[in-house]
SETIPA-720431 format. One record per residue (C-alpha): residue in three letters; y, x, z. Coordinates in steps of 0.2 Angstrom, whole numbers, plus 5000, padded with zeros to 4 digits. Each point is the difference from the previous one (the first is absolute). Layout:
// residues N
SITE_aa_yy_xx_zz
SITE_Ala_Y_X_Z
...
// end
This chain:
// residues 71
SITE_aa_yy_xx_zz
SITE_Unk_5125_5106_4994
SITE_Unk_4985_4993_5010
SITE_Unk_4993_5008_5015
SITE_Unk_4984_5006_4997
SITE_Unk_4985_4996_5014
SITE_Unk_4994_5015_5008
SITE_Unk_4982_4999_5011
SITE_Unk_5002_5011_5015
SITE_Unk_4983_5006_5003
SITE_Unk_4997_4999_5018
SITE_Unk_4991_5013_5013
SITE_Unk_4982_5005_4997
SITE_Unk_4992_4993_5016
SITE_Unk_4982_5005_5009
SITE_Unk_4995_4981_4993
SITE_Unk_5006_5003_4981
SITE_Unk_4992_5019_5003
SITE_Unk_4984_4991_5003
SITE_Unk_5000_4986_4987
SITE_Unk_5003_5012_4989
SITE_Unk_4986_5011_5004
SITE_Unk_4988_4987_5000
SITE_Unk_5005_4994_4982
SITE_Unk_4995_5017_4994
SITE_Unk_4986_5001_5011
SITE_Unk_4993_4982_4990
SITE_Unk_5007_5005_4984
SITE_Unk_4996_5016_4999
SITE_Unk_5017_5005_4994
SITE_Unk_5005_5016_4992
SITE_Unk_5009_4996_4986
SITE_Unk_5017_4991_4995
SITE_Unk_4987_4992_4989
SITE_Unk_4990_4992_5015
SITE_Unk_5014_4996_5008
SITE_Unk_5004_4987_4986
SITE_Unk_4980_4996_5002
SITE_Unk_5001_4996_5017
SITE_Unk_5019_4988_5001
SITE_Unk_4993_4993_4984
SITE_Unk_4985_4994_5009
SITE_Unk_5007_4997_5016
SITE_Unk_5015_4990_4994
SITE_Unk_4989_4993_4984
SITE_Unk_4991_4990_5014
SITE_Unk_5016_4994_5011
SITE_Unk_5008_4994_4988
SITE_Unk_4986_4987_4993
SITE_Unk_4996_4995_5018
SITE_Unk_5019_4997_5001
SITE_Unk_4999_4989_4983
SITE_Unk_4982_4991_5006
SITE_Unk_5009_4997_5016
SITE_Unk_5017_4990_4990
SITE_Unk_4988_4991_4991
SITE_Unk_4991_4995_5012
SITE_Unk_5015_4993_5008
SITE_Unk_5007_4993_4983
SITE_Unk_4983_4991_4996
SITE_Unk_4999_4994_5020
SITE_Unk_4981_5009_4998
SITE_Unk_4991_5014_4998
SITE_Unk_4991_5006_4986
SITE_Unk_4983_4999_5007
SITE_Unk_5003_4979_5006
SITE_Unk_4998_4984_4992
SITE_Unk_5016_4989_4997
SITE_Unk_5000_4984_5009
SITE_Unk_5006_4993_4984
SITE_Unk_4984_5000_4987
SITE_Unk_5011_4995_4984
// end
């Protein structure tokens, strides 16, 4: 039988406590609901700066320069 991962959640700290209350400060949170909003938004824009960011690298520019190489 396979061992199954468990996450261990660790302790809340005074800098956890205060991201945490900024985020609902910004997002205005008060419902399971907003908390989707808000990760959706939050990680909605990490992740396409992370998938600019590996094309940049892949193409050896960035989206907004000229290749060197005219075709």
């Amino acid at each position: 039988m396979a061992k199954k991962n468990v996450y261990k959640v660790g302790p809340l700290t005074e800098g956890k406590k205060n991201i945490i209350a900024s985020l609902i400060e910004e997002y205005d949170i008060e419902t399971a609901e907003d908390i989707q909003d808000a990760l959706r938004d939050l990680l909605g824009g990490t992740i396409k700066s992370m998938m600019e960011s590996e094309m940049d690298d892949h193409l050896g520019y960035s989206k907004s320069e000229r290749s060197s190489n005219p075709n």
